[in-house]
C-alpha positions in Angstrom: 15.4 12.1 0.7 13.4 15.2 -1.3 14.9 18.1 0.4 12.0 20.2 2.0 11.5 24.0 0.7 12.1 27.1 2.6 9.0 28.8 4.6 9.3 31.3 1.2 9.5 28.8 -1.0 6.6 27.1 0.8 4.2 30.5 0.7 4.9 30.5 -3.1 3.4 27.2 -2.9 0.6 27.6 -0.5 -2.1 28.3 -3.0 -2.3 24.7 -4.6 -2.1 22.9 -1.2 -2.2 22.5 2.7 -0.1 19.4 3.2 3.4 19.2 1.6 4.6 15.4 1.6 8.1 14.8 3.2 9.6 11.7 1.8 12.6 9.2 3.3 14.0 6.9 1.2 15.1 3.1 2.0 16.7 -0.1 0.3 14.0 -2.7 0.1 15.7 -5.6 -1.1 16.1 -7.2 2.3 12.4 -6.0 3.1 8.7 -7.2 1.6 5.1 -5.4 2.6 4.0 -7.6 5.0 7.7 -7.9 6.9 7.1 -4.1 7.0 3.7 -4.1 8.3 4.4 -6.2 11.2 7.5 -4.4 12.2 5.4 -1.5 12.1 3.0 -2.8 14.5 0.3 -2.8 12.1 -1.6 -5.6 13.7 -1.3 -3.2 16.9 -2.9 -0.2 15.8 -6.0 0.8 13.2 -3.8 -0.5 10.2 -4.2 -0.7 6.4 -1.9 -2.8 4.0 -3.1 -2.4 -0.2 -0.4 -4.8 -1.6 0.1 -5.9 -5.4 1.5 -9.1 -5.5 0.9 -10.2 -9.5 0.2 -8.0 -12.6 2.9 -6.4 -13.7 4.4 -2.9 -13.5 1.1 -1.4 -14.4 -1.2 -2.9 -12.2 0.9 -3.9 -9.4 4.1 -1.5 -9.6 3.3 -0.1 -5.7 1.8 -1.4 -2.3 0.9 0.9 0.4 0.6 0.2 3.9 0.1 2.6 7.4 -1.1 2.6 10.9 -2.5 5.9 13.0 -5.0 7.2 11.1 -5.6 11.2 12.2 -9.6 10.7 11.6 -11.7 8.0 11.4 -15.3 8.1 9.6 -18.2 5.8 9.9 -21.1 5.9 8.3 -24.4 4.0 9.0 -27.9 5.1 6.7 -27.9 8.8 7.8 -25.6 8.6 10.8 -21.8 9.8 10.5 -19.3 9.5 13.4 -16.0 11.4 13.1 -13.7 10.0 15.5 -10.3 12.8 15.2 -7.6 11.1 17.1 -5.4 14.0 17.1 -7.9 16.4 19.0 -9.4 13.5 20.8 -13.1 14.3 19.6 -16.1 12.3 18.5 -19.0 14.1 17.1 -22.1 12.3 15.5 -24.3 13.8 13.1 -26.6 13.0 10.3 -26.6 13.8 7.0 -29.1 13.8 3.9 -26.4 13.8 1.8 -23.7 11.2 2.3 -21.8 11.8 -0.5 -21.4 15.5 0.2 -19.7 15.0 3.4 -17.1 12.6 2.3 -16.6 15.6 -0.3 -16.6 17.8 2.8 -14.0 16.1 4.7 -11.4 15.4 1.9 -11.9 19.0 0.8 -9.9 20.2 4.0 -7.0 18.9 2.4 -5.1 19.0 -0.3 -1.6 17.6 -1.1 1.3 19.7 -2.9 2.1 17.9 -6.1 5.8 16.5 -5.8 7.2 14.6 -8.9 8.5 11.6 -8.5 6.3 10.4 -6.5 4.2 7.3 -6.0 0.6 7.6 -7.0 -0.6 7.4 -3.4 1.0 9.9 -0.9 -2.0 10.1 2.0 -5.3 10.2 1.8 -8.7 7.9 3.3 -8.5 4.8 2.7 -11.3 2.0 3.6 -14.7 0.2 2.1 -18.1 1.2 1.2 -20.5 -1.5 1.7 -22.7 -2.9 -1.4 -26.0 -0.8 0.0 -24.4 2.3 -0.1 -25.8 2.3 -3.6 -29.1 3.4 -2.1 -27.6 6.3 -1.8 -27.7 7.2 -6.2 -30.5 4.4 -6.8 -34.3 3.6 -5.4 -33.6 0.0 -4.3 -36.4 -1.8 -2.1 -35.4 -2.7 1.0 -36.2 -6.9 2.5 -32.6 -7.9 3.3 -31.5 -8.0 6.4 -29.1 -6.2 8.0 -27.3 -8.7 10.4 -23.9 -7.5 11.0 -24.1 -4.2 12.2 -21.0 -3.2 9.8 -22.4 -0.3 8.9 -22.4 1.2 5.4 -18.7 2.6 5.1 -15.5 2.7 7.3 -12.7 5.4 6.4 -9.4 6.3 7.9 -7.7 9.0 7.0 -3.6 9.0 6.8 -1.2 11.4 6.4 1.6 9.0 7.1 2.5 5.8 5.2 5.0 3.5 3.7 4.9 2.8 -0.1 7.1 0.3 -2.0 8.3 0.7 -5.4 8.8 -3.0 -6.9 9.9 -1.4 -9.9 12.8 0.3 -8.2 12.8 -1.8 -5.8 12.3 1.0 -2.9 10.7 2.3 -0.4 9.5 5.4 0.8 8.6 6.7 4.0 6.1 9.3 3.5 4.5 12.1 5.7 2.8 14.9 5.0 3.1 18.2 6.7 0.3 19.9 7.7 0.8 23.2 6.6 -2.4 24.9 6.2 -2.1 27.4 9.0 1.5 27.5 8.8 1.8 31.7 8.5 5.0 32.1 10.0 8.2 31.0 10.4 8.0 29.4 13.5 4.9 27.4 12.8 6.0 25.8 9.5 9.7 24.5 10.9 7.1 22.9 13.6 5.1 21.7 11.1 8.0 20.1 9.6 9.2 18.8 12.3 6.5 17.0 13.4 6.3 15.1 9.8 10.2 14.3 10.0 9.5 13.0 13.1 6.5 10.6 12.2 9.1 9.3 9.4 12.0 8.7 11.7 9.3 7.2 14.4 8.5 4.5 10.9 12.6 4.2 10.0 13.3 3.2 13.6 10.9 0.5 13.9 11.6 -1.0 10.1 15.4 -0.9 11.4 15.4 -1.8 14.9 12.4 -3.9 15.4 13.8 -7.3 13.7 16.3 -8.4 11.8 15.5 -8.4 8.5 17.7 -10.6 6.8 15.9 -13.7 8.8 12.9 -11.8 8.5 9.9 -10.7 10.9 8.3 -12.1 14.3 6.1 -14.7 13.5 7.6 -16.1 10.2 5.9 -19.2 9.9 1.8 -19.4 9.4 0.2 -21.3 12.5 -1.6 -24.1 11.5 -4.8 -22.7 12.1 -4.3 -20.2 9.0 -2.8 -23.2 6.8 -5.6 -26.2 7.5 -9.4 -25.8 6.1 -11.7 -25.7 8.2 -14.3 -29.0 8.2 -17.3 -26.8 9.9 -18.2 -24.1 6.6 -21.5 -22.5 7.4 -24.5 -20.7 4.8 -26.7 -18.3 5.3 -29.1 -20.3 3.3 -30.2 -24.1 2.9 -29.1 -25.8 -0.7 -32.8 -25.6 -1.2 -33.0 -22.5 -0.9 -30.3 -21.6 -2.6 -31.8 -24.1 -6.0 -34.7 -22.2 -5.4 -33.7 -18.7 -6.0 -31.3 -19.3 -9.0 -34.7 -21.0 -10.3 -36.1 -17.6 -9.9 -33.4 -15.9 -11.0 -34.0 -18.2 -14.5 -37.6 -17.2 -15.0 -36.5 -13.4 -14.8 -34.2 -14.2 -18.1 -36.3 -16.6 -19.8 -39.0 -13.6 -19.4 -36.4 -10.7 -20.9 -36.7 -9.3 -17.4 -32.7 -9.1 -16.9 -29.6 -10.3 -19.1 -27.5 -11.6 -16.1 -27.5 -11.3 -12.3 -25.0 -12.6 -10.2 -26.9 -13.9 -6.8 -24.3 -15.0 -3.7 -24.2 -16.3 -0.8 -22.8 -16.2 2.4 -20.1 -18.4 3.8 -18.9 -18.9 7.6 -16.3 -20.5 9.3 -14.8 -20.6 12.7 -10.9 -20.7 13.2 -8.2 -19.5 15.6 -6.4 -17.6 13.1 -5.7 -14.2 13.4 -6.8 -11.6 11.0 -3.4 -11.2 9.2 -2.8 -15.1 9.6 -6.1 -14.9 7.2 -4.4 -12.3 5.0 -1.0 -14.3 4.4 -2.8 -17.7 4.0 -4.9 -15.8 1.4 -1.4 -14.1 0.0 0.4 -17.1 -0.7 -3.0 -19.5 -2.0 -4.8 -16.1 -4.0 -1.3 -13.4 -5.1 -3.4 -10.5 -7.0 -2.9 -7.2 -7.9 -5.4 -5.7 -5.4 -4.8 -7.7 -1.9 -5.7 -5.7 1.1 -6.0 -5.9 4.6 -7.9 -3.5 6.9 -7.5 -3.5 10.0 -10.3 -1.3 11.8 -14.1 -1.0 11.7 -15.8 -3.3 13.9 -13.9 -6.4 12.2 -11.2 -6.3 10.2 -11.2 -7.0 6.1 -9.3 -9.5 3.7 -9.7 -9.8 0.6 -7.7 -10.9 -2.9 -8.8 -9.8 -6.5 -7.9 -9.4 -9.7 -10.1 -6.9 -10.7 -10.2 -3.4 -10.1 -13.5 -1.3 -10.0 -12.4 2.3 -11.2 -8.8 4.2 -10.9 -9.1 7.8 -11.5 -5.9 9.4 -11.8 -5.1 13.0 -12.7 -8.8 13.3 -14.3 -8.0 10.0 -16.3 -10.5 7.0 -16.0 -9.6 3.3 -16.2 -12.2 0.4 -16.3 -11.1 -3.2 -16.6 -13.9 -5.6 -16.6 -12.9 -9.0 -16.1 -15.5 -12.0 -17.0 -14.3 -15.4 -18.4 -12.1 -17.4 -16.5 -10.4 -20.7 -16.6 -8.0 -22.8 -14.8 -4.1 -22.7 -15.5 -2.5 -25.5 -17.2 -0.1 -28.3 -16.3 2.7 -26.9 -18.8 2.6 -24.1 -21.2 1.2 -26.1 -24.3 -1.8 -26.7 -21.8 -2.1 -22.9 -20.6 -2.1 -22.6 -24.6 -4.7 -24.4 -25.3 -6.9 -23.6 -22.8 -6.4 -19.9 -23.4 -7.3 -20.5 -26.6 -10.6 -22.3 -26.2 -11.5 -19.8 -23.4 -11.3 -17.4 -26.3 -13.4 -19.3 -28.2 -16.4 -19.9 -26.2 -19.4 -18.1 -27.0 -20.6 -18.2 -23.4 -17.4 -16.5 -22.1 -17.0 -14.0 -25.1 -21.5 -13.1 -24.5 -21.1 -12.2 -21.1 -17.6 -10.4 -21.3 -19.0 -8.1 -24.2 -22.2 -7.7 -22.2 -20.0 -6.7 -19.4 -17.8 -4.2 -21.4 -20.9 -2.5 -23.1 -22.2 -2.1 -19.5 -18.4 -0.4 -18.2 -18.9 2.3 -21.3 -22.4 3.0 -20.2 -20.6 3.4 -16.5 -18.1 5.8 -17.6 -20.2 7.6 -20.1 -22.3 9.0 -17.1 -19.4 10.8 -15.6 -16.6 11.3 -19.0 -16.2 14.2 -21.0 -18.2 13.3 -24.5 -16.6 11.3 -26.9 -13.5 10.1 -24.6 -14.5 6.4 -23.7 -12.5 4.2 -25.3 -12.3 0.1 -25.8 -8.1 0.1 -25.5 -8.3 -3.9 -24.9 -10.7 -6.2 -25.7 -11.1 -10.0 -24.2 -7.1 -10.4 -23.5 -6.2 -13.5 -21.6 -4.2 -12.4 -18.4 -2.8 -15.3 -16.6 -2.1 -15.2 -12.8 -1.0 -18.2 -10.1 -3.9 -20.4 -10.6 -5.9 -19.2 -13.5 -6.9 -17.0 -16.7 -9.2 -14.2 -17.1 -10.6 -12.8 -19.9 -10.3 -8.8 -19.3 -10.8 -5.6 -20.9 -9.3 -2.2 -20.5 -12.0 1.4 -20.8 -10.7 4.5 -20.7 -11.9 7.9 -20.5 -11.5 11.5 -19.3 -13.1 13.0 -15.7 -15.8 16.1 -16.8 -14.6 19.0 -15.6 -18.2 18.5 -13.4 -17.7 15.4 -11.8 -14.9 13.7 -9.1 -13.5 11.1 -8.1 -16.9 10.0 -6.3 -18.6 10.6 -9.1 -16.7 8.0 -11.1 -16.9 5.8 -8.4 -20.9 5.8 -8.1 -20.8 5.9 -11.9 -19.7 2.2 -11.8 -20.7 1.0 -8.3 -21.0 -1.8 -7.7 -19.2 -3.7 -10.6 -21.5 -5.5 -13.5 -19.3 -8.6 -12.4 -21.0 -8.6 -9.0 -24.1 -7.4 -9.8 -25.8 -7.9 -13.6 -27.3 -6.1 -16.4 -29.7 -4.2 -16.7 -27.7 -3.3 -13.5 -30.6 -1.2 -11.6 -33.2 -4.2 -12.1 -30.5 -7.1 -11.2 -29.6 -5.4 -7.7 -33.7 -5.0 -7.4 -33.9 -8.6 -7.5 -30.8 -9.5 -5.6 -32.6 -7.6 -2.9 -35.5 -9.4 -3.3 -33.7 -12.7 -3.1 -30.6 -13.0 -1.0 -31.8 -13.4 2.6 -29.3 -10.7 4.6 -27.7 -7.3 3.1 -24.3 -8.1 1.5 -22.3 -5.4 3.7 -18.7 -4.9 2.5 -19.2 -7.4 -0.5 -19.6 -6.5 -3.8 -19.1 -3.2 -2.9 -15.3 -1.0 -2.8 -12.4 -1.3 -0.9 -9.6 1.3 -2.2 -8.1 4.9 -1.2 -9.1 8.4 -2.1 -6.1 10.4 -1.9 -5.7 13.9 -0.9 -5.2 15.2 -5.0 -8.9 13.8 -6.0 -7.3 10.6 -7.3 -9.4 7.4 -6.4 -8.5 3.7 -6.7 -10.6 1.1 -5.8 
């Protein structure tokens, strides 16, 4: 446990922050995220799990998981609804400038750096949908809207577990909200009330199950195991033939490069939402897996690639294009490696792709800074092999986290090159607005760091 500083100590500090984090420590041999999120009761309560299952100690070194957001923010068009659970207020407004009052909202607080520390300590975590772009880009508008999703879902946390795989810990983190902590009296409060969020977390991780046979509900209900026979479009075959067709003529006439067109799949099942999660855990491991559990349904969703990181005013980009299936042994995974490597197709796009990400950054980095530090290395996860690159750059002293975000939103991958004229004719294509697909699921934390 990081021992907490005195209230002097603390006004020393007071200038480069509002909330201080107060950290517990825990063995987590016995202990895995999801084992932890259910003996929180994160299936009980507005819930997030970001979990790294595969990729290594630089990709997938931490997952992060909470419950009780303080705020919640929802955001439809002009329309923002702040839902503070701690007051127990909802006020709606509208804004002309969306960005600007997510800027607003995390500006109220600001975390005291604490070494040692995992990367994420508290912040908002949640999505912003694919048509949020309208919001940096004139797009025309013929989709439908058919979901009533809205355009983004945040929920801000000042309390949360994180787990180490590394180190093999975890820590139970919560952040004291210090800001108007001018005496004495009100700080040890203060305190208080964050040591007592983290012993609320340590006595259901150590009371709630035994861990050693591990949590309620062990074994996946059929429901989440079997595939379901009745899958659903939002589009006939036809139609679908029919806009790739169009899609086609746009190339052939140098309109566009590339443009990724999608469509929408539906299924009924009795499965819970976390059933859906671990099925997905255990077919799909990745380094990004998350679960969300609020908005007006809740979120899965496995992937190997991220959008943007920014962390401390550094930038990291990893396109990934190219991908084939593993191999039966490792002379296979060899040789198909190698010929995924080889093919022109794969190597066109990926380059198209990575020209695109250092166009992305170049809008938001400090001149001269983006660099290529990969290019087209096969990574090799459960299933299959990607071909990925690694961009780098520094944060202008100008420019945030949302800037970086916008900068590349949405991905090249999930959109196509020239980017602005793909997404003009995915709108002009695709039958219904794509909601949270294709656009970001991720945290901004409460130091200006951003990954998504």
């Amino acid at each position: 446990m990081l021992a907490a500083p005195t209230f002097s100590e603390w006004r020393r500090l007071s200038p480069a922050g509002n909330l201080l984090p107060i950290v517990r420590e825990m063995p987590a041999d016995l202990l895995t995220p999801v084992a932890a999120f259910l003996l929180i009761g994160g299936t009980e309560s507005e819930s997030f799990l970001l979990e790294s299952v595969e990729g290594g100690e630089r990709l997938a070194r931490y997952s992060f998981l909470g419950r009780d957001p303080f705020l919640a923010v929802s955001m439809r068009g002009s329309q923002v609804t702040l839902d503070d659970h701690r007051k127990g207020t909802v006020t709606r407004t509208a804004t002309d400038d969306p960005l600007g009052t997510i800027r607003g909202l995390l500006g109220r607080y600001r975390s005291i750096r604490v070494s040692g520390l995992p990367r994420f300590t508290g912040g908002a975590v949640g999505w912003f949908g694919y048509d949020t772009v309208r919001w940096i880009e004139e797009l025309p508008e013929s989709a439908v809207d058919d979901r009533d999703m809205g355009d983004v879902q945040l929920r801000f946390f000042d309390t949360l577990l994180a787990f180490d795989h590394a180190m093999g810990r975890l820590l139970l983190i919560a952040n004291a909200h210090l800001g108007e902590a001018d005496d004495e009296a009100a700080f040890e409060l203060a305190l208080g009330d964050a040591n007592a969020r983290i012993e609320a977390l340590r006595a259901r991780l150590s009371n709630g199950a035994d861990l050693r046979n591990g949590p309620p509900a062990a074994s996946l209900p059929a429901a989440a195991r079997s595939v379901p026979a009745d899958v659903r479009s939002n589009m006939s075959r036809g139609d679908f033939e029919a806009m790739v067709g169009t899609a086609l003529e746009h190339i052939r006439a140098g309109d566009i490069f590339q443009v990724v067109l999608s469509q929408r799949f539906e299924v009924s099942t009795a499965a819970t939402p976390f059933d859906l999660y671990r099925s997905l855990r255990a077919i799909n491991p990745s380094p990004y897996m998350y679960f969300l559990g609020f908005g007006r349904a809740p979120i899965v969703g496995s992937s190997p690639e991220p959008l943007v990181r920014v962390q401390d005013g550094r930038l990291e980009y990893r396109p990934i294009a190219g991908t084939v299936a593993r191999g039966a042994d490792d002379e296979e995974d060899e040789r198909l490696a190698l010929g995924l490597l080889a093919d022109e197709k794969e190597r066109a796009e990926h380059i198209m792709l990575v020209d695109l990400g250092r166009n992305d950054l170049g809008r938001v980095a400090k001149p001269g800074s983006v660099e290529v530090t990969e290019l087209m290395v096969v990574e090799k996860y459960s299933h299959v092999m990607h071909l990925v690159s690694r961009l780098t750059a520094r944060l202008r002293a100008d420019c945030d986290a949302l800037d970086a975000l916008y900068a590349c939103f949405p991905a090249g991958t999930v959109s196509g090159a020239p980017k602005v004229r793909a997404m003009e004719i995915i709108e002009a294509l695709e039958p219904t607005r794509r909601g949270v697909y294709a656009g970001a699921v991720g945290y901004l934390d409460f130091s200006g760091n951003l990954d998504t």
